[in-house]
TORKEZA-640050 format. One record per atom (N, C-alpha, C, CB): x, y, z; residue in three letters. Coordinates in steps of 0.1 Angstrom, whole numbers, plus 5000, padded with zeros to 4 digits. Glycine has a CB too. Layout:
TORKEZA-640050
XYZALA...
end
This chain:
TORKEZA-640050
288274343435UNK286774363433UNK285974283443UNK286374323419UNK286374153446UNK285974023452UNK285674103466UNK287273873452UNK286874123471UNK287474193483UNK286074353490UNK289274253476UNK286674433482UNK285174523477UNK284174513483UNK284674503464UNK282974423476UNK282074403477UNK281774283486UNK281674403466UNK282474233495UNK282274143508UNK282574233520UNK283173993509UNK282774373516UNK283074473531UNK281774493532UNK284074633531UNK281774553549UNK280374563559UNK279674683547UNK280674653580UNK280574753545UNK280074903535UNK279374853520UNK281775013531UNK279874813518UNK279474733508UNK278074633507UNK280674653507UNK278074533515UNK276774443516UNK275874533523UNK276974303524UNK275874663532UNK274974753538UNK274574833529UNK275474813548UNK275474863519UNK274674963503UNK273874883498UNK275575013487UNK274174763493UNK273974673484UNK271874663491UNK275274523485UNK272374583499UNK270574563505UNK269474713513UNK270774433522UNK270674823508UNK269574953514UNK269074953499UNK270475143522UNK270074983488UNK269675023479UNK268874933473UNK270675073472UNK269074753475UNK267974673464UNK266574743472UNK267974453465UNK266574763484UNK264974763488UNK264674883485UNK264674733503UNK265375003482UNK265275133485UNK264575083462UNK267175263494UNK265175013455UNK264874983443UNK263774943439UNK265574903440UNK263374813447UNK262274743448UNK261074863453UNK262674623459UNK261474953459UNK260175053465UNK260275153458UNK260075113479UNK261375203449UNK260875333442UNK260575233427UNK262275503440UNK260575073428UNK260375033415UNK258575023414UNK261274893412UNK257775003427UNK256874973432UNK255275033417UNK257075073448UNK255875193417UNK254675233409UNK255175193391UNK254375423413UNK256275123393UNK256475053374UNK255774943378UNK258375003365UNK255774873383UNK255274753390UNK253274753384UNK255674773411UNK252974893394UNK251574933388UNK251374973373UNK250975053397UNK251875033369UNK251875073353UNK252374943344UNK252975213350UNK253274883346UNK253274783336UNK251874663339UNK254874703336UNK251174643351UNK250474573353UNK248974603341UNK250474593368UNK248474773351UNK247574823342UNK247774793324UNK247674953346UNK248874813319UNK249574853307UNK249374693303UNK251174923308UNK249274553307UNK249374453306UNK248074403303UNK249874423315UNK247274463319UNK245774373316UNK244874423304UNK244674403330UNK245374503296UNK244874553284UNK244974453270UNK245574673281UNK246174353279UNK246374243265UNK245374143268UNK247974153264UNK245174033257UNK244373903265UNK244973863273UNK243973793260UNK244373733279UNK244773703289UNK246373613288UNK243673633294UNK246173583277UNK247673483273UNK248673543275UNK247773423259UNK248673693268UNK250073763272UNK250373873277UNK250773773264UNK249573843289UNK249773973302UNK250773913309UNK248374013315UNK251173823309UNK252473773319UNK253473803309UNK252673583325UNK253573753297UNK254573763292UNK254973963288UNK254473653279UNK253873993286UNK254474143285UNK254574183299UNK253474263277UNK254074153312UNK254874203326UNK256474143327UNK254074133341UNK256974033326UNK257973953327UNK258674083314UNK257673743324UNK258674063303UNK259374113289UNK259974293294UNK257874113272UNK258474323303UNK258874493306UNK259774483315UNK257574593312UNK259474433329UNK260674463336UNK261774423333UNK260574433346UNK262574273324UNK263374273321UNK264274393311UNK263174183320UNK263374463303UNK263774563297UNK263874633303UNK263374613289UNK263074623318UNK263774783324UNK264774733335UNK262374923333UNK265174653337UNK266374633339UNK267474633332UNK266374553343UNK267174613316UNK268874643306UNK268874793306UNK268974573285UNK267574853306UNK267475033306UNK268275073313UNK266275103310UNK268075053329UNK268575093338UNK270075093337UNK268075043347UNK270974963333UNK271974893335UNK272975043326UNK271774713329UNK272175013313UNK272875143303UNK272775283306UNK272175143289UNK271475293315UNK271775423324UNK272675433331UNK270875463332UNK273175323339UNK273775363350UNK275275363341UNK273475253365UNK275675323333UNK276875343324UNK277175423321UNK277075293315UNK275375523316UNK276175633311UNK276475773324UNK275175683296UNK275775723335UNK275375833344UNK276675833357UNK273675783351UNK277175713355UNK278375673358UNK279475743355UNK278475573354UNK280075723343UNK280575833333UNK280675943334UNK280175853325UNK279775993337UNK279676153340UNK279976223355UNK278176203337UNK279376083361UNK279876133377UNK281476123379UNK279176023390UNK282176053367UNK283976043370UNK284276163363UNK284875893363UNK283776233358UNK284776373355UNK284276413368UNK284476493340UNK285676433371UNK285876543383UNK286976613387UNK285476503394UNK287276623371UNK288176763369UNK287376913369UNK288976743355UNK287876983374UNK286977113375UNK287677203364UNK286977193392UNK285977283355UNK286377353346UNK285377473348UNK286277273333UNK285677533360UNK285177633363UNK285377653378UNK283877633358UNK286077793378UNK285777823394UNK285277983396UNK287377793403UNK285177983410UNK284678143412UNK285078183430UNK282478163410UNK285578263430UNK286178283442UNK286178463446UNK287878213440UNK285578423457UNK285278623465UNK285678593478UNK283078713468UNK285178673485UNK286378753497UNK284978603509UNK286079053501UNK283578543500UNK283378483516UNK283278383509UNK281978523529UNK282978373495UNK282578273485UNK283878233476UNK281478323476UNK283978073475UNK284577973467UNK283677903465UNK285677903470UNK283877833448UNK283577653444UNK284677653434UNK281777583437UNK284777533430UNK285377473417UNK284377363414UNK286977413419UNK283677433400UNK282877343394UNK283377253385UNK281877403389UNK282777083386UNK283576983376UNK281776943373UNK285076823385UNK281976823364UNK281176763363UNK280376703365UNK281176743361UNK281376633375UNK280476563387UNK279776583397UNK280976513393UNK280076743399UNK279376793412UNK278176833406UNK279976903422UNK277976903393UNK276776933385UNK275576823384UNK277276963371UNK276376683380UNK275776553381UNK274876583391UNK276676423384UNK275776523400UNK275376503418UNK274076643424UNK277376533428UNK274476773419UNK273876883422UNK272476873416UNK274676993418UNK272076893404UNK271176883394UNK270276763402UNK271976853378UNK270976573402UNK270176513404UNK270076523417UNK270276413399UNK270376603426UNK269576623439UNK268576703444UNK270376643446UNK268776843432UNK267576883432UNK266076783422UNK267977023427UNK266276733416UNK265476663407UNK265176563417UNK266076603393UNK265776483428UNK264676353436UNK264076443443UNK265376213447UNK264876573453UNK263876613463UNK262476693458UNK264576703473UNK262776743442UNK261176783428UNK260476673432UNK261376773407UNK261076513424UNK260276403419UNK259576363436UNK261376273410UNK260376373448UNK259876293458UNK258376373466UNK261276283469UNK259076523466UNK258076633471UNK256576603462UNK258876793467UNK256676623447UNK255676633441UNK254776493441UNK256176683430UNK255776373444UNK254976213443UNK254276273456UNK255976043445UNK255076303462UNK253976233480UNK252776373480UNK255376253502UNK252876453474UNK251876563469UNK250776523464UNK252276653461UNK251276423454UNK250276403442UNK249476263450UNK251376363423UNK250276133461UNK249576043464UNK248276093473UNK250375943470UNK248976203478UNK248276253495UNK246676333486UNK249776423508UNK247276403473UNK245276443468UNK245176393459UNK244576603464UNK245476303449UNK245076263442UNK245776103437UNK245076363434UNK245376023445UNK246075893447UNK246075803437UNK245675823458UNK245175853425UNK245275753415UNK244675793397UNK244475613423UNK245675923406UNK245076003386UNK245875993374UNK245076193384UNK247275943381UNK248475853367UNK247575753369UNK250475803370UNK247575673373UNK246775553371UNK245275533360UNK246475533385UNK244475623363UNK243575693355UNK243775733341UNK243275773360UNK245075843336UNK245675813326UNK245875723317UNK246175823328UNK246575643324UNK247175543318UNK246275473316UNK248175493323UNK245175423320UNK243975313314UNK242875373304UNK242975263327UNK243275473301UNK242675563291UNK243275533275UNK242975733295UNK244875533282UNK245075463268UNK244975353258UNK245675453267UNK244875343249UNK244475233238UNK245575143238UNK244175293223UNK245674993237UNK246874913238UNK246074873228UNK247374813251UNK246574783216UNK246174693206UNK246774553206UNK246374753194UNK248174593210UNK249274463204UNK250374443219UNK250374533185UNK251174333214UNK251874313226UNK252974423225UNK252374163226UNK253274423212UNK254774553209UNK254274693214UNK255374593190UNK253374723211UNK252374843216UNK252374893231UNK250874793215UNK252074783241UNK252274753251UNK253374763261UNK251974673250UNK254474693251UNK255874683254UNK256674763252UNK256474603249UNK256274883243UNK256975033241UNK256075093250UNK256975113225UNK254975103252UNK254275183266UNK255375203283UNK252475063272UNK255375063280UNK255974993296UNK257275053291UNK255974783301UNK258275073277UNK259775103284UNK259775283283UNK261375023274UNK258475353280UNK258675473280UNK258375503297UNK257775533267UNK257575473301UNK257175493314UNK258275463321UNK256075413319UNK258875343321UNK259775283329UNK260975403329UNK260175133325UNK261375413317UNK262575543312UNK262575653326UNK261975653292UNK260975683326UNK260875853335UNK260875813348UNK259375953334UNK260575663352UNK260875623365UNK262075553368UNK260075543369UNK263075563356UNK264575493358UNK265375603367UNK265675453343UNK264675743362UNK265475883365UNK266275863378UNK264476023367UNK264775873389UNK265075833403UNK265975773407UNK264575783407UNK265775633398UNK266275483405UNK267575513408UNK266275343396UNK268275563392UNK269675573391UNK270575653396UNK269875583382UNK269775783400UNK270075893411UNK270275793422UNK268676013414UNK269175753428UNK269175703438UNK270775623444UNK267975633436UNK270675553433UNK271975423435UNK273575513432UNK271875253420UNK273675573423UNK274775703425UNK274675743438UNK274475833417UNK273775813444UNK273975863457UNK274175773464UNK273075943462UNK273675683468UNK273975543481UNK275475493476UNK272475363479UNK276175513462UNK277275403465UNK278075533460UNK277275223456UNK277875673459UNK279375733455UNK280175743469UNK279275903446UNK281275763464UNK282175783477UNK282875643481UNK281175823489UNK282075523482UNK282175423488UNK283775333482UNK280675343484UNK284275393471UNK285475353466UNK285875413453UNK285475223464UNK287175443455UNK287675533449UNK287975473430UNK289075573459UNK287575353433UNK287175343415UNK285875253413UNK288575233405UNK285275393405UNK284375413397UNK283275273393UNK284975473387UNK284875183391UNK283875063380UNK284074983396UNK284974953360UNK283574963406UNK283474913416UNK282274953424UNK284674933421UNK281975113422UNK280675103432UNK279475043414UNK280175333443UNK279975083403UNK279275003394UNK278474923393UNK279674963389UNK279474763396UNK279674713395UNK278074653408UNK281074723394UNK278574723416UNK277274733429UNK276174803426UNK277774803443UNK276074913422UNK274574923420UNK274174823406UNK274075083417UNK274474783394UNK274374683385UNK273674603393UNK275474633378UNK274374533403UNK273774433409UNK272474423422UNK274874373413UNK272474513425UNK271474563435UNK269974613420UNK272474733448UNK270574643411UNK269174673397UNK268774553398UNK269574703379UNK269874433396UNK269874303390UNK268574193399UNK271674233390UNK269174243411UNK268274163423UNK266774223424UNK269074193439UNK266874333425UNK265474423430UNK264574373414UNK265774653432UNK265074363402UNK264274313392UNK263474223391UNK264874293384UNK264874123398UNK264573963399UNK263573933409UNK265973873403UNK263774023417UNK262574023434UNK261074023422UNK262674253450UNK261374143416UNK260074253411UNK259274143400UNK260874433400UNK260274023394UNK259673943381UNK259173843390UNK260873863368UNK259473803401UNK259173673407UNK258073693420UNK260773603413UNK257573823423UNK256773883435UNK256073973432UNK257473923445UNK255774023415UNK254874173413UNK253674143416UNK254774243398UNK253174073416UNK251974093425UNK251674093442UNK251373993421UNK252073993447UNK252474013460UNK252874163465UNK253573923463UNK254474183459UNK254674303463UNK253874433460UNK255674313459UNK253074443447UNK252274583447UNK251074483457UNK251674683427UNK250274433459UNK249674403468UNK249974423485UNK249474303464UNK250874373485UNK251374453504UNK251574583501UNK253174383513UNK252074693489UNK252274793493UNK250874853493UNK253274843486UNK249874823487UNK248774853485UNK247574933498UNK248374733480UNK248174793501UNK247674743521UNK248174883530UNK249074563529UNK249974873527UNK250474923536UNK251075063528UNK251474823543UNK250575163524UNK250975243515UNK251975363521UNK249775303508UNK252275343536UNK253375443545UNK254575363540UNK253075453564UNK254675243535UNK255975183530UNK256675263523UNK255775073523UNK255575283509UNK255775373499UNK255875563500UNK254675333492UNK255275573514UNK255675693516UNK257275733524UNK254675743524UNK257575603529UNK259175593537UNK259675583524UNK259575433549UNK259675573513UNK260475513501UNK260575683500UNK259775383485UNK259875743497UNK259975893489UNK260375983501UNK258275953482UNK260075943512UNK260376043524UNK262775983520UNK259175963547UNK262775883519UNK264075853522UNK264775933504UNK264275633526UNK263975923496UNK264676003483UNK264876143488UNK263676003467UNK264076253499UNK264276403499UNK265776383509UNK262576503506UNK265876283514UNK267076273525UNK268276223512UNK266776133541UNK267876153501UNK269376133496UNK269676243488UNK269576003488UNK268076323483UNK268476423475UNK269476533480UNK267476473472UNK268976573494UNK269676643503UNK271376623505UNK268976613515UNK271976463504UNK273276443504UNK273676463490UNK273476323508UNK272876463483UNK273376433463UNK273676623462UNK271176353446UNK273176703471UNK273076833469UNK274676873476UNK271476903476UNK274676833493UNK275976863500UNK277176803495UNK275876823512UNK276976673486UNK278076573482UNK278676673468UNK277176393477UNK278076683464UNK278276803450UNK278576933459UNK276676833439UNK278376973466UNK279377143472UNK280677073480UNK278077273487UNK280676953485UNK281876923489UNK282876883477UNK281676813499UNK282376813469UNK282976733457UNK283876933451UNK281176613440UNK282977003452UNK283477133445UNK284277233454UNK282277223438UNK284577153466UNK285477253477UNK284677383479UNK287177303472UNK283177383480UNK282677493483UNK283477563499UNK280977463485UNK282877693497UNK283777783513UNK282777883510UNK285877853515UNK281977873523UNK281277993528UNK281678083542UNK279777943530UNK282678163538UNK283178293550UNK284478203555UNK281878333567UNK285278083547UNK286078013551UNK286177893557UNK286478053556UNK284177853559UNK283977743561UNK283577613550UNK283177773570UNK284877543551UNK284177433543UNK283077343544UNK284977353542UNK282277283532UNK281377243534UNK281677073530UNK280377323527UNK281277023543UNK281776843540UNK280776763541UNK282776763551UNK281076643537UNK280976533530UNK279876473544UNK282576463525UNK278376433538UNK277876353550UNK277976223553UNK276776383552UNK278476163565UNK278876023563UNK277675923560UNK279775973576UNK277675863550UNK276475763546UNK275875653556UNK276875673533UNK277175633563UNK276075553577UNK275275643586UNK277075463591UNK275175773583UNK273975843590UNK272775813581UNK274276013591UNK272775813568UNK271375783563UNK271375643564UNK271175823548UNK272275543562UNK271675393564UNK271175363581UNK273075273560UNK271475463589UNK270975433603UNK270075503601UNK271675443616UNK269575633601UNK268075673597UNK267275563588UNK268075823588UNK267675533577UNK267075423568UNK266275293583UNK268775333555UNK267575243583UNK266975133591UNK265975183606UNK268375043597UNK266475263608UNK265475283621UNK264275353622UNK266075343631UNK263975413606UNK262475403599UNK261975263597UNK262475463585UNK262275193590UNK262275053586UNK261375013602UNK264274973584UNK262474993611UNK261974903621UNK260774983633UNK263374853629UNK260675133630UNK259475163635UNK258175133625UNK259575313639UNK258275113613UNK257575113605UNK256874943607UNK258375163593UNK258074863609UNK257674703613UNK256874733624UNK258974593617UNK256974783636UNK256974773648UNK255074853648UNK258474873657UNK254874873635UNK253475013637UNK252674863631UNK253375233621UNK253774833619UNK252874693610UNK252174583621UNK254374583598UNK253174563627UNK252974443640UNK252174493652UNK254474393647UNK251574633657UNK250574673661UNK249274663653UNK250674783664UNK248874723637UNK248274683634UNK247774563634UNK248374723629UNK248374453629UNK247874353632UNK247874283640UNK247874323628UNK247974293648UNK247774243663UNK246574313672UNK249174263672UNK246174453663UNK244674513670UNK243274423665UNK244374693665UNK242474423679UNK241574363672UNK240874453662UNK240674293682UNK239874383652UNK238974453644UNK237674503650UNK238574363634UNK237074553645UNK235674643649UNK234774513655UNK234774743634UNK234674423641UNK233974283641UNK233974233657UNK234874163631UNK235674213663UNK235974173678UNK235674213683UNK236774163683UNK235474333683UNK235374423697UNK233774443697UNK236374593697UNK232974423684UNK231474413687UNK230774253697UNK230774403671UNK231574173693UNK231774043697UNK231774033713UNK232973983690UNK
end
């Protein structure tokens, strides 16, 4: 296990996926906040701190059970013609299903920020909070429809990566564990810089239609698809961790122009 998780492959999932966590965790971050400042003032920390830790055990039991399902991959269904094969298992349905569902959830977020940037948000302050438990079931129902992603997400970044199950686990568990810990010790800071810098948050959702896209090919390879005889394979994941990073660092490189331009103020000066 030890062994495992100290390979290059390994520590390069581990820190795509905490950040890739930490940014699709970004808009729980805003909703438990809103969802919070509704308490008095004494226990808005403790219902932010109480939510994300719950949505960190949420997630943990998602990914157990979502886990699970990606290891059947015995096939109980096939179909075969003169240009067409698959053998459908479980796992490729997993994998298939949640790849169409991030490139829905990613398409429709960056739809929904680009005309209407803050009408969940609006919602949700409409609602009535009374009590801290009140509050605290708000934050793990929300959190639930934003675990969907997450857990997609970390299935796709670590399947493949080793051939037992309780090992890439084992890695996204811990990449939840960290991005939580980031999220309890920096939620303000962090939704504050993304605030600032909101193309962060659009690199986060632009990088879910690219894993959806592998969660879709990974599932027709997992099922030995053949179209006219041609197999359909497997895309190697250091192509998305090098797209990943080399968004990343044009994105630093735009951050570090901005600020370094002067302001209007200067240039009146």
């Amino acid at each position: 296990m030890l062994d495992f998780l100290l390979t290059s492959d390994a520590i390069i999932a581990l820190l795509t996926l905490t950040f890739l966590e930490i940014i699709l965790g970004i808009d729980n971050i805003v909703f438990i906040s809103i969802a919070a400042n509704k308490l008095p003032e004494h226990q808005r920390a403790k219902a932010t701190n109480i939510g994300l830790i719950l949505a960190m055990v949420q997630r943990i039991i998602l990914l157990f059970f979502v886990s699970f399902l990606v290891g059947l991959s015995e096939p109980f269904y096939s179909l075969e013609s003169s240009w067409f094969s698959l053998h459908v298992s479980g796992q490729a349905l997993i994998l298939f299903f949640g790849g169409l569902f991030l490139i829905y959830k990613s398409t429709s977020e960056i739809r929904e920020k680009t005309s209407h940037p803050h009408q969940e948000e609006d919602n949700i302050k409409k609602k009535k909070i009374n009590s801290l438990s009140s509050a605290i079931v708000q934050i793990i129902i929300l959190d639930f429809i934003f675990s969907i992603d997450s857990i997609l997400t970390a299935v796709g970044m670590t399947n493949g990566l080793h051939p037992n199950h309780n090992y890439t686990l084992v890695l996204m568990i811990i990449a939840v564990m960290i991005s939580i810990g980031i999220m309890i010790g920096f939620a303000n800071p962090i939704r504050k810089f993304i605030n600032t810098n909101p193309s962060i948050q659009m690199l986060g959702l632009a990088f879910l239609i690219l894993i959806g896209f592998m969660l879709i090919t990974e599932a027709a390879h997992l099922s030995e698809t053949e179209f006219f005889g041609n197999k359909v394979g497997a895309i190697p994941k250091g192509y998305l961790y090098f797209a990943i990073a080399f968004s990343l660092f044009v994105e630093f490189l735009n951050y570090k122009i901005k600020r370094n331009m002067p302001s209007k103020k200067d240039l009146k000066q």
